[in-house]
C-alpha positions as CSV (number, residue, x, y, z in Angstrom):
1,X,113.6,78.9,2.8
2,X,110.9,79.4,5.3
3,X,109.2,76.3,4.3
4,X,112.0,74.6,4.6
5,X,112.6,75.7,8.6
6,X,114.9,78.6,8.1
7,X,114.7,81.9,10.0
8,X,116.7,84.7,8.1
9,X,118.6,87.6,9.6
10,X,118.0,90.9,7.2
11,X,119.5,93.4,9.8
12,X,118.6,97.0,9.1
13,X,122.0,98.1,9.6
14,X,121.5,102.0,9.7
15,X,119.3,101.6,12.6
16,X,121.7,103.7,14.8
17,X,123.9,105.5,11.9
18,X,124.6,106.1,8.6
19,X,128.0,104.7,8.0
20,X,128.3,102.0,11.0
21,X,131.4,100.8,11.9
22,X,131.9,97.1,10.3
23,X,132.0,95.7,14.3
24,X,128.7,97.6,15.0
25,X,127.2,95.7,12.3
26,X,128.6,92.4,13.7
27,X,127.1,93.4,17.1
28,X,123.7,93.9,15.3
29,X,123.6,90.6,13.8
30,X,125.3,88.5,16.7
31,X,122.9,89.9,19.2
32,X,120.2,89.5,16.7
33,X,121.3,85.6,16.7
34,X,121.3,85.6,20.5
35,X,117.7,86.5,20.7
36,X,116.8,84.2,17.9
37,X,118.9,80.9,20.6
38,X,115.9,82.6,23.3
39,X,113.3,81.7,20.8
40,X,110.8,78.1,21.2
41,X,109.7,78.3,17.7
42,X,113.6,79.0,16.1
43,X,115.3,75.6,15.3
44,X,118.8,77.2,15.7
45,X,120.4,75.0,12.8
46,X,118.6,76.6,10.7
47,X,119.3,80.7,10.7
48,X,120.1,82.5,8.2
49,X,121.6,85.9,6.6
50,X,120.5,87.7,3.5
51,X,120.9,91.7,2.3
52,X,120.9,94.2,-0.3
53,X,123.6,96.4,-1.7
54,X,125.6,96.9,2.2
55,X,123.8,94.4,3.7
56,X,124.5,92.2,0.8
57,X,128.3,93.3,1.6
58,X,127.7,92.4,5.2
59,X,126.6,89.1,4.4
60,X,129.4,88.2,2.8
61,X,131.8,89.3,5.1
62,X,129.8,87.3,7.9
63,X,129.2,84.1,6.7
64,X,132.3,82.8,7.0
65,X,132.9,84.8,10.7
66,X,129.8,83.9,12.3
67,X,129.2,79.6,13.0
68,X,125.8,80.1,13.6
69,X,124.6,80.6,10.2
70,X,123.5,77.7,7.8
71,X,122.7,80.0,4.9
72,X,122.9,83.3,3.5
73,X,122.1,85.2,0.4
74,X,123.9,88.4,-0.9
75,X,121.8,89.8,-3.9
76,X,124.7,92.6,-4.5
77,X,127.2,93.9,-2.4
78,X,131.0,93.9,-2.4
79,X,132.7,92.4,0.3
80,X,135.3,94.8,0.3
81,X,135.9,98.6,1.6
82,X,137.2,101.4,-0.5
């Protein structure tokens, strides 16, 4: 993907806590887009999510919420809580 252009998101989401709320994690990764938009050598159609196990959850769940992202890739992870 990086040869291609494309700049992925892999947020370490326990950063701050544990067990993050689902809307901390969506701050994470929508600031962590916003900083990308600041960057000259970032071509902004081309960003992208990706994670593991809860990140690969978080991916899912973000895709389709977040218009900024071209891509993703969930290697395991279930969208869902509980």
């Amino acid at each position: 993907m990086a040869d291609d252009g494309y700049v992925v998101i892999a947020p370490f989401w326990q950063i701050h806590d544990t067990s993050p709320s689902d809307a901390e994690v969506e701050a994470l990764i929508r600031n962590s887009i916003t900083y990308l938009e600041t960057r000259n050598d970032v071509d902004i159609e081309r960003i992208g999510l990706t994670g593991f196990c809860a990140g690969g959850r978080y991916t899912m769940l973000s895709l389709p919420q977040i218009k900024e992202f071209e891509s993703g890739v969930a290697c395991y992870g279930f969208p869902y809580t509980g």
